[in-house]
C-alpha positions in Angstrom: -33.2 27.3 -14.7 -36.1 25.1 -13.9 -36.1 23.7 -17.4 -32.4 23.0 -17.1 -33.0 20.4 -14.3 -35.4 19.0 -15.7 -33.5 18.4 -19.0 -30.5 17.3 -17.5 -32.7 14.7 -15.1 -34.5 13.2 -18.1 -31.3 12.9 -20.2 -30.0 11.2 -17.0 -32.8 8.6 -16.8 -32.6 8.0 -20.4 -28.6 7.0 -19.8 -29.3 4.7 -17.1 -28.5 7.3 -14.6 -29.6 7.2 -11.0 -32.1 10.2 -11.0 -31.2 13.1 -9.2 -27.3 12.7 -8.5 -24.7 15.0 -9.8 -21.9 14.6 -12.6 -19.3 14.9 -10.2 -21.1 11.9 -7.8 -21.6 10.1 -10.3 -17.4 10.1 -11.4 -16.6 9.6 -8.0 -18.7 6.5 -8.1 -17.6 5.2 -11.2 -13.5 5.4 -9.8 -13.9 3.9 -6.6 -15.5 0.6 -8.4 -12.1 0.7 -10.5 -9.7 1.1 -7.4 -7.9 -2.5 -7.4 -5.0 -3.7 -5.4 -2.8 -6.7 -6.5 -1.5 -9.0 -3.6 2.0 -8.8 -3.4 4.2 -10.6 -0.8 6.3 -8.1 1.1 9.6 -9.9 2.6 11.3 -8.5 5.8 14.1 -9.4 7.9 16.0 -9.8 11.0 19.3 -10.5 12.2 19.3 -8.8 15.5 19.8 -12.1 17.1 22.9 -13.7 14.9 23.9 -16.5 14.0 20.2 -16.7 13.7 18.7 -15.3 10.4 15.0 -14.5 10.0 13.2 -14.2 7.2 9.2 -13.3 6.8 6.4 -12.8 4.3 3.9 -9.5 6.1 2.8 -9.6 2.4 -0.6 -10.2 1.0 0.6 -13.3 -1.8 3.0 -15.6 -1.6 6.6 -15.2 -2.2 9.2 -17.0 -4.7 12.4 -18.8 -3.6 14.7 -16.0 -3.2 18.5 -15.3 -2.0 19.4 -13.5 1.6 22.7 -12.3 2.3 24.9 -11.1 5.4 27.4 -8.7 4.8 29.7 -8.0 7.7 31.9 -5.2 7.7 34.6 -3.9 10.4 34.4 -0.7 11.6 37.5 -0.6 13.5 41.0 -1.7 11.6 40.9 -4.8 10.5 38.7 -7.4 8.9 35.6 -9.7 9.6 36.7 -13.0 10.9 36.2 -15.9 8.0 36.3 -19.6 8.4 36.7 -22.4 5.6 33.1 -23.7 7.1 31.7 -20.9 5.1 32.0 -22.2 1.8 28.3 -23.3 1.8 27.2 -20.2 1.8 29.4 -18.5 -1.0 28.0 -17.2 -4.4 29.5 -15.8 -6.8 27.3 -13.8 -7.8 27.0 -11.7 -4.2 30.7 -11.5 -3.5 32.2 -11.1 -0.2 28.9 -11.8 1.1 26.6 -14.8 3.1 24.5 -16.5 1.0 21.1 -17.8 2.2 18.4 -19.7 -0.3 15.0 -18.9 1.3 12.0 -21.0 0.3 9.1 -19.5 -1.2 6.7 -18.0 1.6 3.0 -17.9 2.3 1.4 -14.8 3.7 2.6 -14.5 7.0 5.0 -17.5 6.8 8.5 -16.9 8.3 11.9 -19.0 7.5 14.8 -19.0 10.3 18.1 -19.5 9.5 21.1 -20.8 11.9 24.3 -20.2 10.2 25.9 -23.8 10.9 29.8 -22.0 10.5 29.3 -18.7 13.1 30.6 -21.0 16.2 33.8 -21.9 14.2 34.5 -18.4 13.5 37.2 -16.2 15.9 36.7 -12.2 16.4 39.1 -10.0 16.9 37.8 -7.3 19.7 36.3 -4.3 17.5 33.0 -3.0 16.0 31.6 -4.4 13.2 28.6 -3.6 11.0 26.3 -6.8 9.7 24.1 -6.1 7.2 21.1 -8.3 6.1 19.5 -8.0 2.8 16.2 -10.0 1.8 15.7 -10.8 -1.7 19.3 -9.4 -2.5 18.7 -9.2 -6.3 15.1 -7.2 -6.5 14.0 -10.2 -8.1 10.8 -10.3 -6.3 8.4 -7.6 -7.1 6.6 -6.2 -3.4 4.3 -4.2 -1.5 6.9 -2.5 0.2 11.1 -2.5 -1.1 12.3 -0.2 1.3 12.0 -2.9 4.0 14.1 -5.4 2.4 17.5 -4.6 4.7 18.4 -4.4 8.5 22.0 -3.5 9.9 23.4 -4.5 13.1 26.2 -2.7 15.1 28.0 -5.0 17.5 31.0 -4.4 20.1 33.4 -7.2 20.9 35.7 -6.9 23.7 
């Protein structure tokens, strides 16, 4: 056994090996000096206090211009109330939704939103469900996708 050792521990200086530490050290060294992580921004967002829309970057890279929506949705009979001051914020290509163009963000930059056409708008007593959706088409790859949406209940007399 003794001649083993000393075998494997000349082999080991001859391969530039650290003398005296074991195959399985010497893997575990060679993976954690390969572990990388790419920055990637991670958008969230927040609509608990509407008309106001909040967007933010808790990412580690910045962010690329991106589209935000509001989707509101009666729960009771009935539907949302709608105003001809919303045409600003329609796109096609998110139907029967708010559109909101975000700016690119920094790390740790947020963007708040006022939507100018929310005191023109009349609601009809019920509950309705708002949903908010940052970065509506996926077309920003991040950290974290499952924190892309909020919803909001809210009660009107």
């Amino acid at each position: 056994m003794k001649d083993f050792r000393k075998y494997y521990r000349e082999r080991s200086r001859n391969r530039g090996f650290i003398r005296g530490v074991s195959i399985a050290s010497a893997v575990v060294i060679g993976l954690t000096t390969h572990i990388v992580s790419a920055a990637q921004p991670d958008l969230v967002i927040n609509i608990s206090s509407l008309p106001k829309i909040a967007v933010k970057n808790v990412g580690n890279a910045p962010s690329r211009t991106q589209m935000t929506t509001l989707h509101c949705q009666k729960i009771s009979p009935g539907s949302c109330a709608e105003s001809p001051a919303m045409a600003p914020y329609v796109n096609p290509a998110y139907p029967n939704k708010v559109v909101i163009k975000v700016p690119a963000l920094k790390p740790g930059q947020g963007y708040v939103h006022t939507l100018a056409f929310w005191p023109a708008l009349v609601w009809r007593p019920g509950k309705y469900r708002f949903t908010g959706r940052v970065d509506d088409g996926n077309n920003i790859p991040e950290s974290n996708e499952a924190n892309n949406v909020m919803v909001v209940i809210k009660t009107l007399p």
